[in-house]
C-alpha positions as CSV (number, residue, x, y, z in Angstrom):
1,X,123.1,89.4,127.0
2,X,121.6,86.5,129.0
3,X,120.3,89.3,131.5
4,X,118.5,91.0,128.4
5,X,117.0,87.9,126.5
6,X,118.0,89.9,123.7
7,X,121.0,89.3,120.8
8,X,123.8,91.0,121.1
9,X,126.3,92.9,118.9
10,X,130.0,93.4,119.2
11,X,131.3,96.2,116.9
12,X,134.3,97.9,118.6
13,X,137.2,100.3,117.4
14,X,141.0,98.9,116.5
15,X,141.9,98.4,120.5
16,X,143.6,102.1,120.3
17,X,143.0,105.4,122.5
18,X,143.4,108.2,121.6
19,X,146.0,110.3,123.8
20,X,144.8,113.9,122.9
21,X,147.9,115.3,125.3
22,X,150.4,114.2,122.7
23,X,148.0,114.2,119.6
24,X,148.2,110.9,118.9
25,X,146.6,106.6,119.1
26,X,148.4,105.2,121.5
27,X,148.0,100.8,122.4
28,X,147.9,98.3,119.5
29,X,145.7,97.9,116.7
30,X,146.9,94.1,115.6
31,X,144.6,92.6,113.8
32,X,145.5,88.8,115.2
33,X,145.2,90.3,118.5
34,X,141.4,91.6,117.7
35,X,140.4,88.4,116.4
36,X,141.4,86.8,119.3
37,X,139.2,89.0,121.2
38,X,136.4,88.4,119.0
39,X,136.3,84.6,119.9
40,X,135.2,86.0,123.8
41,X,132.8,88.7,122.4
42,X,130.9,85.8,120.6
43,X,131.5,83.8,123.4
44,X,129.7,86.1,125.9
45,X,126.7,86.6,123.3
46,X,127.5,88.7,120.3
47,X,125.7,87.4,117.4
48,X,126.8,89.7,115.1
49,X,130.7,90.8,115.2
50,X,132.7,93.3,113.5
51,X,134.7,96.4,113.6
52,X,134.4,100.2,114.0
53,X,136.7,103.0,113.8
54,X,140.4,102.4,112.5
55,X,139.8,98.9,111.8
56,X,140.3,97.6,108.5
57,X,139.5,94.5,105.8
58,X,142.6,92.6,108.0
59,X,140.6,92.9,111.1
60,X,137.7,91.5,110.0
61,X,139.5,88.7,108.3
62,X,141.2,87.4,111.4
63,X,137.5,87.8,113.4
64,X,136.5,85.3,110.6
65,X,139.7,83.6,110.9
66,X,139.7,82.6,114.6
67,X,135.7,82.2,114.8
68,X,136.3,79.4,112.3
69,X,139.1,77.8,113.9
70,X,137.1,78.5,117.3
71,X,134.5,76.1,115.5
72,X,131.9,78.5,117.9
């Protein structure tokens, strides 16, 4: 961002990969856990911040959630 001059946006998937050998996501999709992350996506520039595929209404809640407690 700061390289750029230009705003940022964070929009990622749930966290998960898929493992196409077994057919299936595989790593965590917790929503407190992607909130967490959020705080360090806004952090590093991301003026806008939400979620992509298999993330859900929780997951944007606890982005909201810890940005607020976060006070960023």
């Amino acid at each position: 961002v700061a390289a750029c001059g230009l705003p940022a946006v964070a929009y990622p998937n749930s966290g998960e990969e898929w493992d196409a050998a077994r057919g299936r996501w595989t790593g965590t999709a917790d929503p407190g856990e992607f909130g967490r992350a959020a705080v360090g996506w806004y952090e590093a520039g991301a003026v806008l911040v939400g979620g992509c595929c298999r993330t859900g209404p929780e997951h944007v809640r606890s982005v909201r959630a810890h940005l607020d407690r976060a006070a960023v």
